[in-house]
N, C-alpha and C positions, 0 to 999 in steps of 0.2 A: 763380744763374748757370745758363743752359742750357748744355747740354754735347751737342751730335752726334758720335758717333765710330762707325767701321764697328768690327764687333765680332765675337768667335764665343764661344756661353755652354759656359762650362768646364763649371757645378756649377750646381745651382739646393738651395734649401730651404726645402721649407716654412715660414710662418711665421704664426700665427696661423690663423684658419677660412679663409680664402681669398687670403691672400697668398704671394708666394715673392720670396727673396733672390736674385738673381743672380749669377753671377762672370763677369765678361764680361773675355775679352781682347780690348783694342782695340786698333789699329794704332795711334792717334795718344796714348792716355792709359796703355797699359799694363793693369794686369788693377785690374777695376772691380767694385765691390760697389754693385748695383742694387736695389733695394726696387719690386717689380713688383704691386702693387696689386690683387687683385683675379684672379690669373693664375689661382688655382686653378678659377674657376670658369668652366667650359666656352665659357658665352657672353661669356666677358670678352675685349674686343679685345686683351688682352695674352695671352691662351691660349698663341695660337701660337705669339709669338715666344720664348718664356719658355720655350723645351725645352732640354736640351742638344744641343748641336752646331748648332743655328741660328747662320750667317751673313746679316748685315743690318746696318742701322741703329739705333741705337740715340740717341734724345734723350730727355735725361733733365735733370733739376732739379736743382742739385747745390748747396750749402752748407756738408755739413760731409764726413766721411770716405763717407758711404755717398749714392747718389743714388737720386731716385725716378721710375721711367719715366711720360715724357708719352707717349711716341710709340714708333712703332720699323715699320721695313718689312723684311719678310724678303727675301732674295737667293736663297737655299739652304737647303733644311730638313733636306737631304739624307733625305727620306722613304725610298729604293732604300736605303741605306744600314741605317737601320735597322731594315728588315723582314729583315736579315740577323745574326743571330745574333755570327758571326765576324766581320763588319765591326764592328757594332755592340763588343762586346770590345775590341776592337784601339783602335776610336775614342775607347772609353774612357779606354784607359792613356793617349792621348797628349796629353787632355784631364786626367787629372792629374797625368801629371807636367809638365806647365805650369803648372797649379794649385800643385802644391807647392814646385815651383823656382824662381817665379819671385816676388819680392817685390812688394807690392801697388803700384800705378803705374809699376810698372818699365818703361818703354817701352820695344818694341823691334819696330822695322817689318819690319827682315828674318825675325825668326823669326816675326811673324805673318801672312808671306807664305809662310814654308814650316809651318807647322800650317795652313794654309788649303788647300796643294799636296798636303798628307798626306790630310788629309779628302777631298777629289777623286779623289787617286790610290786610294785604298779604295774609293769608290762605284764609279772606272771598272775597279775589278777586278784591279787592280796586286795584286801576293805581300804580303800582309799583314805578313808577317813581314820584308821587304824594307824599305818602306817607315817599319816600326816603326825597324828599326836603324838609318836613317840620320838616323830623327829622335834617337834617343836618342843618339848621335854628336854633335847639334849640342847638347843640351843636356849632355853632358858637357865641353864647350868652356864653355858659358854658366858653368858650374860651377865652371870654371877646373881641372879635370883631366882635361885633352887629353892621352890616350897619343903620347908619340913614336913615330912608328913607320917614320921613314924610314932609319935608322940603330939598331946598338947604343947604348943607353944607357949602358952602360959604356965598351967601348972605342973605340966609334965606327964599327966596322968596317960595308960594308955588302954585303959577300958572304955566299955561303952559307945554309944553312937558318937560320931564325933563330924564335924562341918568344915570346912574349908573358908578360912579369910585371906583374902587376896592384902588385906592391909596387914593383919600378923602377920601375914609370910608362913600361913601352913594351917593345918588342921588344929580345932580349938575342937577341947571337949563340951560337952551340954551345961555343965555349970560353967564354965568359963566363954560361953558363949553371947552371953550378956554385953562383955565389954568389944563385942561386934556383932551389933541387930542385923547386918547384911550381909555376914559370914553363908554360904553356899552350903543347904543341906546336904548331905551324897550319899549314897547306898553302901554297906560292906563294898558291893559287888567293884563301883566306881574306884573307891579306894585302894582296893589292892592293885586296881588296873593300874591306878596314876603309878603307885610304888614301881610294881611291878615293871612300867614304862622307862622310870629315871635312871635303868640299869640294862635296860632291852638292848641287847644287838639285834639291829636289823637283817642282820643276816643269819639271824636262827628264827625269823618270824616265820610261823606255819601259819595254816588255815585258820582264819578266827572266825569265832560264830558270837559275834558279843550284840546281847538285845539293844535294841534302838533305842529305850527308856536311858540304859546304862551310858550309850553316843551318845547320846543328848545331854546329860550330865557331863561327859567325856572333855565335848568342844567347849561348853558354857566356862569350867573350869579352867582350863589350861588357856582359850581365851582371853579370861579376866585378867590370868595374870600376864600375859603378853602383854596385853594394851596397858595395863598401870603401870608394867616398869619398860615399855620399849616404846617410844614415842613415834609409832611408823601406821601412816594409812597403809594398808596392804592392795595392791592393785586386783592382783591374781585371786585373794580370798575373797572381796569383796564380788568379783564374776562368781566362784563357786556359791557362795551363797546365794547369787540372783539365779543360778542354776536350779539349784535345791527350791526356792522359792515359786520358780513358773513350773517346777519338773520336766526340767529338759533333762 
């Protein structure tokens, strides 16, 4: 059976003297394991498309769980991208944790319309770190552990200063703060951003100017709650941060 679907490659792996695996997320089939023939070798008309982060087309031969590319037209290679260090990083993580969240044929049109907004929003220079969070937002919903955070989780209340527990599952207010000493203080400022993120299309993010005090709260949160309920070393995050860490 042929198979056409518009796609962007997660992961590639070599395979053999001049083959490579693909993992392709598609809009219409979900994430696809491609058998790319011949990609590693320079003059192979599958060279190009066979990179990570290519958006295109992809038709492929398909039979049993893995398909083997006929054809494919790139759209976006995003070349600007990856002559860049820091975009390149960032585009990594976002590229696997799709890869790792997402079960294989999973289909889902809207989140590969906002991983497609993300990769854009990086080339055209959008805060790196902005854009990371709001994707990692959408896949802690896919997850199924969406912090509450319009209200206390406890009492309900929604006045006042309120913190972020990664073990309630959302924002506690100051008297109800008690029954988690290690609930995550945060700013107004933090809070509306998280809200504000769990509903963000990436394809209406403008120029953000959000203080470093506020990121730094940003990542610590939405972190915490990755790693309590998603059991994954991150390869790609762990470089950014050794990034961030020497200031490269």
């Amino acid at each position: 059976m042929i198979v056409r679907v518009e796609g962007i490659v997660l992961r590639t792996i070599d395979y053999g003297e001049g083959n490579k695996i693909l993992t392709v997320f598609s809009k219409e089939a979900g994430k696809l394991s491609i058998m790319a023939r011949g990609a590693k070798k320079l003059k192979s008309r599958h060279s190009a498309i066979a990179q990570p982060f290519t958006y295109g087309e992809f038709i492929c031969y398909k039979t049993g769980s893995m398909g083997t590319l006929n054809n494919g037209d790139i759209w976006n290679a995003y070349n600007r991208l990856k002559e860049d260090i820091h975009k390149t990083a960032y585009a990594s993580y976002l590229m696997e944790m799709t890869d790792r969240m997402l079960g294989e044929n999973e289909r889902n049109a809207p989140l590969f319309d906002q991983l497609k907004a993300a990769l854009d929003a990086l080339d055209e220079d959008k805060d790196p770190q902005i854009v990371t969070n709001i994707y990692e937002m959408k896949m802690l919903r896919i997850a199924g552990y969406m912090p509450e955070l319009d209200s206390c989780v406890s009492c309900g209340a929604t006045d006042g200063a309120m913190s972020l527990s990664v073990s309630m599952g959302g924002t506690v207010c100051a008297r109800c703060r008690t029954q988690d000493p290690g609930a995550i203080a945060i700013s107004d400022g933090t809070l509306k951003l998280l809200r504000l993120f769990l509903h963000m299309d990436i394809r209406r993010l403008g120029k953000t100017e959000v203080k470093d005090a506020t990121k730094k709260q940003l990542k610590l949160c939405i972190r915490q709650f990755l790693d309590a309920h998603v059991d994954v070393k991150w390869k790609s995050r762990n470089f950014i941060d050794q990034m961030d860490k020497y200031g490269i």
